[in-house]
RODO-2510 file (C-alpha; in nm, 4 decimals, decimal comma):
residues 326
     n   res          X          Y          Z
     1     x    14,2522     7,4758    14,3235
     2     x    14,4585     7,4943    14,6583
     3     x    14,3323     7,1314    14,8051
     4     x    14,4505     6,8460    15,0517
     5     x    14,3823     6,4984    15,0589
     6     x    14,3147     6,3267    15,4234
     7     x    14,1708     6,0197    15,5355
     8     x    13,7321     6,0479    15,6143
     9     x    13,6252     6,0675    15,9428
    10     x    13,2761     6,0153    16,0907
    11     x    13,2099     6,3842    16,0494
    12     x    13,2396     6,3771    15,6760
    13     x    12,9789     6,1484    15,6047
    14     x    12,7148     6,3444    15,5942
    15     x    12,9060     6,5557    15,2978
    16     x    12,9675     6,2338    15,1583
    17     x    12,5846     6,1715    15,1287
    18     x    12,5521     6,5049    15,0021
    19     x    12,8171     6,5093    14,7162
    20     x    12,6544     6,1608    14,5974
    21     x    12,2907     6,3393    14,5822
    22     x    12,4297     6,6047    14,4137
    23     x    12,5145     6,4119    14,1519
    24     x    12,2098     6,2036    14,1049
    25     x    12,3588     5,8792    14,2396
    26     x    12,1241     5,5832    14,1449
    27     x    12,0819     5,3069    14,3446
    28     x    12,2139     5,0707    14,0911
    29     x    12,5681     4,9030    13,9926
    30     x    12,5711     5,0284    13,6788
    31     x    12,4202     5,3186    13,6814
    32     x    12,5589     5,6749    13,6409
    33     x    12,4294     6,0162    13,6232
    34     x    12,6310     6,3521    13,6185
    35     x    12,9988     6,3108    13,7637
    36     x    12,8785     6,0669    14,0605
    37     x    13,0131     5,6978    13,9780
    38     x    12,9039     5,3859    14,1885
    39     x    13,0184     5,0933    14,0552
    40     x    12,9301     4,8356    14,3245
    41     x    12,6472     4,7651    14,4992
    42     x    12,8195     4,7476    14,8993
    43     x    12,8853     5,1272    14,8353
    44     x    12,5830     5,3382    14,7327
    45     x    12,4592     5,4598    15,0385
    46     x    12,5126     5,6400    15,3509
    47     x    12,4556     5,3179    15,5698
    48     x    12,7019     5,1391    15,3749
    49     x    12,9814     5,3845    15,3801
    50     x    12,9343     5,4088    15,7486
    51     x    13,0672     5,0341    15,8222
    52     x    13,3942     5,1264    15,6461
    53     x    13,5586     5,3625    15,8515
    54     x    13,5831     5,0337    16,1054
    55     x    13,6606     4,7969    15,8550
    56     x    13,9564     4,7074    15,6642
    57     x    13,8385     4,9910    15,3690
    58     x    14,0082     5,2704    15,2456
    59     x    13,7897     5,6185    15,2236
    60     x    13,9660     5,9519    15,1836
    61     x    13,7850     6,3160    15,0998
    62     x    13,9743     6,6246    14,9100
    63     x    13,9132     6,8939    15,0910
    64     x    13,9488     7,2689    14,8657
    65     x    13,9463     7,5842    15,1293
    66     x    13,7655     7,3691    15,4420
    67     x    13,5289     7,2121    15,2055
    68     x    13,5125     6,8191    15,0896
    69     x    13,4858     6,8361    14,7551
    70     x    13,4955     6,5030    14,6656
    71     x    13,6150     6,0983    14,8004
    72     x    13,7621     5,7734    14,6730
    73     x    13,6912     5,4258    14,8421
    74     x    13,9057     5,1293    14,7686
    75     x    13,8804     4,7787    14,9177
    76     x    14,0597     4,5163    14,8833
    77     x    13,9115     4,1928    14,6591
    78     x    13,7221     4,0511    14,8309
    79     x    13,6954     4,3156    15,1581
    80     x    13,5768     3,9854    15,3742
    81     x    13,9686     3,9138    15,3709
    82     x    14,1099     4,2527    15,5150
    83     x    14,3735     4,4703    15,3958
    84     x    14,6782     4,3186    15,5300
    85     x    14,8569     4,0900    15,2667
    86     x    14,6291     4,2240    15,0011
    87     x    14,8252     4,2539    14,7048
    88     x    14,5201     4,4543    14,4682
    89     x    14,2473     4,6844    14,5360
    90     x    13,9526     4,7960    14,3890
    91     x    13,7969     5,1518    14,3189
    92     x    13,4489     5,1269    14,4564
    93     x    13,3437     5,5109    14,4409
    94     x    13,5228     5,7970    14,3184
    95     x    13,2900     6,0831    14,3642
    96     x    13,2995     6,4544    14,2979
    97     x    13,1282     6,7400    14,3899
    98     x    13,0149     6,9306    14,0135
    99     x    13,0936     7,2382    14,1208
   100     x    13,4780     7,1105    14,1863
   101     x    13,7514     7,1651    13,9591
   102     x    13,6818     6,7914    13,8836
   103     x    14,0086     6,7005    13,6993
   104     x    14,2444     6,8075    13,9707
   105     x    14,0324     6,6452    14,2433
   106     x    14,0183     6,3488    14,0700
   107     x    14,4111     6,3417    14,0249
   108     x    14,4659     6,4451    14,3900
   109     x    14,2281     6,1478    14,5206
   110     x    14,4076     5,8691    14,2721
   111     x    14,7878     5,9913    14,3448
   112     x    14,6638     5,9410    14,7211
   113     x    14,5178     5,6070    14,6627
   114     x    14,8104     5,5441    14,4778
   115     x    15,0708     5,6091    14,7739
   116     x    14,8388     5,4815    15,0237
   117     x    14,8555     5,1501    14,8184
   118     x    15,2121     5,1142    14,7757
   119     x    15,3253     5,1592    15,1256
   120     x    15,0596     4,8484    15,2182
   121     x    15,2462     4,6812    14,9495
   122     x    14,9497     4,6272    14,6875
   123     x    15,0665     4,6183    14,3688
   124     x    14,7386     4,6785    14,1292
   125     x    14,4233     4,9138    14,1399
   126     x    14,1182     4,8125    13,9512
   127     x    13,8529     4,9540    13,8704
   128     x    13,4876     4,8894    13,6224
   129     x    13,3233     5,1429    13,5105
   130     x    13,0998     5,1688    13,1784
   131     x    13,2380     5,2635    12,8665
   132     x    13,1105     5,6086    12,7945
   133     x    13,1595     5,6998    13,1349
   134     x    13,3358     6,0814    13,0835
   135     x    13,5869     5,9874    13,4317
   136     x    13,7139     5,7064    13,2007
   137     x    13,9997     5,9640    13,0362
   138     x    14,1017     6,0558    13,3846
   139     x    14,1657     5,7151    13,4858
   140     x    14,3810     5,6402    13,1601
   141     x    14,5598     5,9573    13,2205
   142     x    14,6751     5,8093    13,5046
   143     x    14,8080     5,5037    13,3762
   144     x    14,4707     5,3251    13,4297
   145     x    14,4862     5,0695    13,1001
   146     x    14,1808     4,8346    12,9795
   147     x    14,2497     4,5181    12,9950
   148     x    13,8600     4,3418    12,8975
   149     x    13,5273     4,4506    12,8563
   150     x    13,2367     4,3050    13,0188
   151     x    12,8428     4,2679    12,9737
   152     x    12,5643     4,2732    13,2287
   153     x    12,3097     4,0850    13,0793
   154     x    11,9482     4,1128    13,2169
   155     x    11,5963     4,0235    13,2075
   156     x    11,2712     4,0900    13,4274
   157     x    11,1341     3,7600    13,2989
   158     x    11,3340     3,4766    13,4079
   159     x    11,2068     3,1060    13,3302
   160     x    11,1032     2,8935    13,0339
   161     x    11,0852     2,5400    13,0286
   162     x    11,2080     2,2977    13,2910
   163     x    11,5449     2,2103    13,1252
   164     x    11,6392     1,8333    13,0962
   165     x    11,9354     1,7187    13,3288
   166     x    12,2735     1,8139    13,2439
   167     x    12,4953     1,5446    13,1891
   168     x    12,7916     1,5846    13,4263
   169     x    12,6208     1,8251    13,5975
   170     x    12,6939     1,8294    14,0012
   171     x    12,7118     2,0231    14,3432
   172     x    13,0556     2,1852    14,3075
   173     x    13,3152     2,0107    14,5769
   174     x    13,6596     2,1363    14,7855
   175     x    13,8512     1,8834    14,5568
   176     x    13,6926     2,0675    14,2625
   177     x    13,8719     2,4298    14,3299
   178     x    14,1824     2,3698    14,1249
   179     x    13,9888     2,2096    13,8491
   180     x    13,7919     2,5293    13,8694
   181     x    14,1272     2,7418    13,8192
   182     x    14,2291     2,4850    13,5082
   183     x    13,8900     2,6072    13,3295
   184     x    13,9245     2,9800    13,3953
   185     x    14,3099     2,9400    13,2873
   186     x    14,1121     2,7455    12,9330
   187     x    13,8435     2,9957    12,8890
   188     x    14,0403     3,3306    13,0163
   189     x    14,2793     3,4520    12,7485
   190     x    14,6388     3,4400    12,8646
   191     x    14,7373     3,7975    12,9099
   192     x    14,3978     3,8609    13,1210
   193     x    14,4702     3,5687    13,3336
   194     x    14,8455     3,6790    13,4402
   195     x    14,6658     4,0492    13,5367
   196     x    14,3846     3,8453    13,7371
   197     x    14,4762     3,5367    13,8866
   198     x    14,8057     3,4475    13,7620
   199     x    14,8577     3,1761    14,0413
   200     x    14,5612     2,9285    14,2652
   201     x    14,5834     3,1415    14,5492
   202     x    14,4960     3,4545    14,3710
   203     x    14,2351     3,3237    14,1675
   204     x    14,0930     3,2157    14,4951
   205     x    14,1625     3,4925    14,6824
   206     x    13,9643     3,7062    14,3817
   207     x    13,6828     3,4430    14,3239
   208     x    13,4091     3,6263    14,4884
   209     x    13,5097     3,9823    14,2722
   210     x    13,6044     3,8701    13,9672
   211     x    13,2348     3,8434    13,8426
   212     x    13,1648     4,1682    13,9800
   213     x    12,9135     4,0664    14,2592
   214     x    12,8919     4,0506    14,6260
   215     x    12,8163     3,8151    14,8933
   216     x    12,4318     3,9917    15,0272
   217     x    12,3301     3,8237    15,3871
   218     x    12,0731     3,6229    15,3574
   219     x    12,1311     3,5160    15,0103
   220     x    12,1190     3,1279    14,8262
   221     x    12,4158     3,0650    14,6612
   222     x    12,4626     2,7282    14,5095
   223     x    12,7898     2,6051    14,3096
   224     x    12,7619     2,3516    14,0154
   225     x    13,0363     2,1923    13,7828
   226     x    12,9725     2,0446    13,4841
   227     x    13,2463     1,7139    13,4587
   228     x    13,2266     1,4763    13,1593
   229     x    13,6480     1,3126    13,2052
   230     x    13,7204     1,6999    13,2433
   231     x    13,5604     1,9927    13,4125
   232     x    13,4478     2,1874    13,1070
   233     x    13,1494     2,4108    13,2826
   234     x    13,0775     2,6326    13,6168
   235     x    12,7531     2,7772    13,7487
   236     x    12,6703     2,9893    14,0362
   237     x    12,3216     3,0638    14,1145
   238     x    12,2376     3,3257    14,3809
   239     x    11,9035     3,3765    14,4637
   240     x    11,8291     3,7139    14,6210
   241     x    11,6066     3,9210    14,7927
   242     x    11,3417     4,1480    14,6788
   243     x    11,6134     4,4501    14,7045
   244     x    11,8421     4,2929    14,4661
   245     x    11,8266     4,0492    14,1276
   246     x    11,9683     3,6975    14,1260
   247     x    12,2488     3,6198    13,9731
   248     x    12,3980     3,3811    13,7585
   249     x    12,7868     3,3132    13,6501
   250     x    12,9119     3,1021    13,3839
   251     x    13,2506     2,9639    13,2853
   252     x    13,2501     2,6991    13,0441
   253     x    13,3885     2,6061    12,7491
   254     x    13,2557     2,6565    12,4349
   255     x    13,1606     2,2986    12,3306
   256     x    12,8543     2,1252    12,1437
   257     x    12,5422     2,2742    12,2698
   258     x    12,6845     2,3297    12,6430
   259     x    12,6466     2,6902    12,6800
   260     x    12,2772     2,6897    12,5925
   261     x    12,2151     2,3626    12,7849
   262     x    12,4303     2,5566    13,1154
   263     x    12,1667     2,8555    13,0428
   264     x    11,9069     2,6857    13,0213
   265     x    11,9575     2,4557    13,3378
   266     x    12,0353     2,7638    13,5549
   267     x    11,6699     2,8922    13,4942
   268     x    11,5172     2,6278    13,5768
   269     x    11,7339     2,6493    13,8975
   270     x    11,5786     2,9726    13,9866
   271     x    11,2438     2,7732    13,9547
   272     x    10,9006     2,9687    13,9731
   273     x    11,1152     3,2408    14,1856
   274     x    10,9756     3,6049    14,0326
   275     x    11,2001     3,8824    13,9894
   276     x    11,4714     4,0211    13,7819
   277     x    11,8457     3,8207    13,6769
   278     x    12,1288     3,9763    13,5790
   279     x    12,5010     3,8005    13,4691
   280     x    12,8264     3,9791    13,4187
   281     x    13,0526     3,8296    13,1552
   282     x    13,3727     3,9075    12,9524
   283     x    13,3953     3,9938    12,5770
   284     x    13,5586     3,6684    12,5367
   285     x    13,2433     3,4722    12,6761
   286     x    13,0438     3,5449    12,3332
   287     x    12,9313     3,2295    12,3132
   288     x    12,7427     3,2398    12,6431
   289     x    12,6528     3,5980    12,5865
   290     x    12,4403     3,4822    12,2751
   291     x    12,2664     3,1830    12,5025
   292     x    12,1567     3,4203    12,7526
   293     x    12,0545     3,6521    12,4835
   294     x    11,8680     3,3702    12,3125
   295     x    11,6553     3,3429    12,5717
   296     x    11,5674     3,7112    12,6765
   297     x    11,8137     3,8586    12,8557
   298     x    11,9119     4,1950    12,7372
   299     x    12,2373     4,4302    12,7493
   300     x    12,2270     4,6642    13,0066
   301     x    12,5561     4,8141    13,0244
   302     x    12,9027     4,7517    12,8729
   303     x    13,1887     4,8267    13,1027
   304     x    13,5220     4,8832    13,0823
   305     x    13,7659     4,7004    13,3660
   306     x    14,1085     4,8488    13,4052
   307     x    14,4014     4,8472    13,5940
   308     x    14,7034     5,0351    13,7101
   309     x    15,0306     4,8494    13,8040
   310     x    15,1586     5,0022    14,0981
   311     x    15,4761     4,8058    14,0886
   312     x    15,7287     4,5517    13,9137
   313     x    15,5553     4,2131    13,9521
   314     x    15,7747     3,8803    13,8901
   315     x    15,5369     3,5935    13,7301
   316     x    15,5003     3,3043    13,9579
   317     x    15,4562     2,9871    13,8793
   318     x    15,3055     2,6709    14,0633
   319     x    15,3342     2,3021    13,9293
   320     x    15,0178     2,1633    13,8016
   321     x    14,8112     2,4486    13,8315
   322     x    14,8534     2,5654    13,4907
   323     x    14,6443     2,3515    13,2388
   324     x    14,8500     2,3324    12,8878
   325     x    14,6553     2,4936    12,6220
   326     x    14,6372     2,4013    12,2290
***
């Protein structure tokens, strides 16, 4: 294969489009058909590649004798902050033509990435993708590692029983954001946490990513803690349109009855509102995993999150922001 790697243009996008329908592309997060991978919901379609060749996005093609054979978008986490500072990025689409000598395109599209990355000084690439997903070895071959797994639970019957109040249970505040950080630093085993959000201004920097969703216009999104002395719970609730599910996210810890109580408070949040839910969490979240379970929800896809260190990183530390753990 005698290919180059350039940055996309407005002329490619059409090819683009094509190269995703040739592969079967679903309009879905998780889903995957033939060698065409979308993994995030801002970056399935034509109209929402378009608005990244004037944002802060990166989106290169590999081109094999004149013709694109396949392209790699990366944003930052979250995009709505822009590229300069960012110190991580994550692989939104890497998509290949099947007729492509797929292996070397891939590797030509990731050692760009790669380069592109460093000299904007980020210093990680992540990526999700599910488990059996056959681009998975490519990604570990180069130096891709796993570092958790994670669930998306669904159902397409959300709802039950109006759930009594939650003790402790209040709108989420500014003053709460470091108590926040404490919990994910409890409930986020240590050597995940240093890859993630090692420091307060990462983890809140990464907030809106971590848990794998997006920010849609036009969408509810409410913020809960549970505090009883100690912030020991977290819920988000978005409520969506038609196009898309609502969403719930969880952090708590996993004390007396509290996941089940957090799972079943968040439905009745969602109230009489029809349409499907869906919840990413981490293998280390079982115990919430099994309350959601418990009351309907269903695996759709495991996925595997990974990362590649593009350079030496020195731990940082900030007083009081790590909790002590025992």
């Amino acid at each position: 294969m005698s290919a180059a790697v350039r940055t996309a243009n407005f002329r490619d996008l059409g090819r683009i489009e094509e190269i995703q329908q040739e592969g079967g592309g679903e309009l879905s997060e998780t889903a995957s058909r033939g060698p065409v991978k979308l993994w995030s919901l801002v970056s399935q379609t034509l109209s929402a590649i378009l608005p990244a060749l004037y944002h802060e996005t990166l989106l290169y093609v590999v081109e094999d004798e004149g013709k694109v054979v396949g392209f790699i978008q990366a944003s930052n986490r979250p995009a709505a902050i822009g590229l300069v500072g960012a110190t991580t990025l994550q692989v939104l689409n890497l998509c290949l033509d099947p007729s492509a000598d797929t292996d070397e395109a891939a590797r030509l599209l990731l050692d760009h990435l790669a380069n592109q990355a460093l000299e904007r000084g980020v210093l990680r690439l992540f990526v999700r993708l599910p488990l059996d997903d056959p681009l998975a070895p490519i990604f570990r071959k180069h130096s891709f590692r796993q570092y958790a797994l994670e669930s998306v639970l669904y159902t397409e019957n959300p709802g039950g029983p109006k759930s009594p109040e939650l003790s402790g249970l209040r709108p989420e505040r500014g003053r709460d954001h470091t108590l926040v950080y404490q919990l994910y630093r409890k409930v986020t085993p240590r050597g995940i946490a240093t890859i993630e959000a090692p420091t307060f201004k990462e983890w809140r920097a990464l907030q809106g990513e971590w848990f794998g969703h997006h920010a849609i216009r036009g969408e509810s999104d409410e913020q809960f803690v549970v505090d009883r002395t100690e912030v020991m719970g977290w819920l988000r609730v978005q409520q969506s349109s038609s196009t898309r599910p609502s969403t719930l996210s969880f952090m708590v810890l996993p004390e007396d009855h509290l996941p089940e109580e957090l799972a079943d408070h968040a439905l009745t949040l969602l109230g009489d509102r029809p349409g499907p839910v869906w919840s990413s969490l981490r293998h280390y979240d079982s115990h919430m995993i099994e309350a959601l379970r418990g009351r309907g929800f269903e695996t759709l896809v495991n996925q595997s999150l990974m990362v590649k260190e593009l350079a030496a990183r020195v731990p940082a530390r900030e007083k009081g922001m790590v909790p002590a753990f025992g």
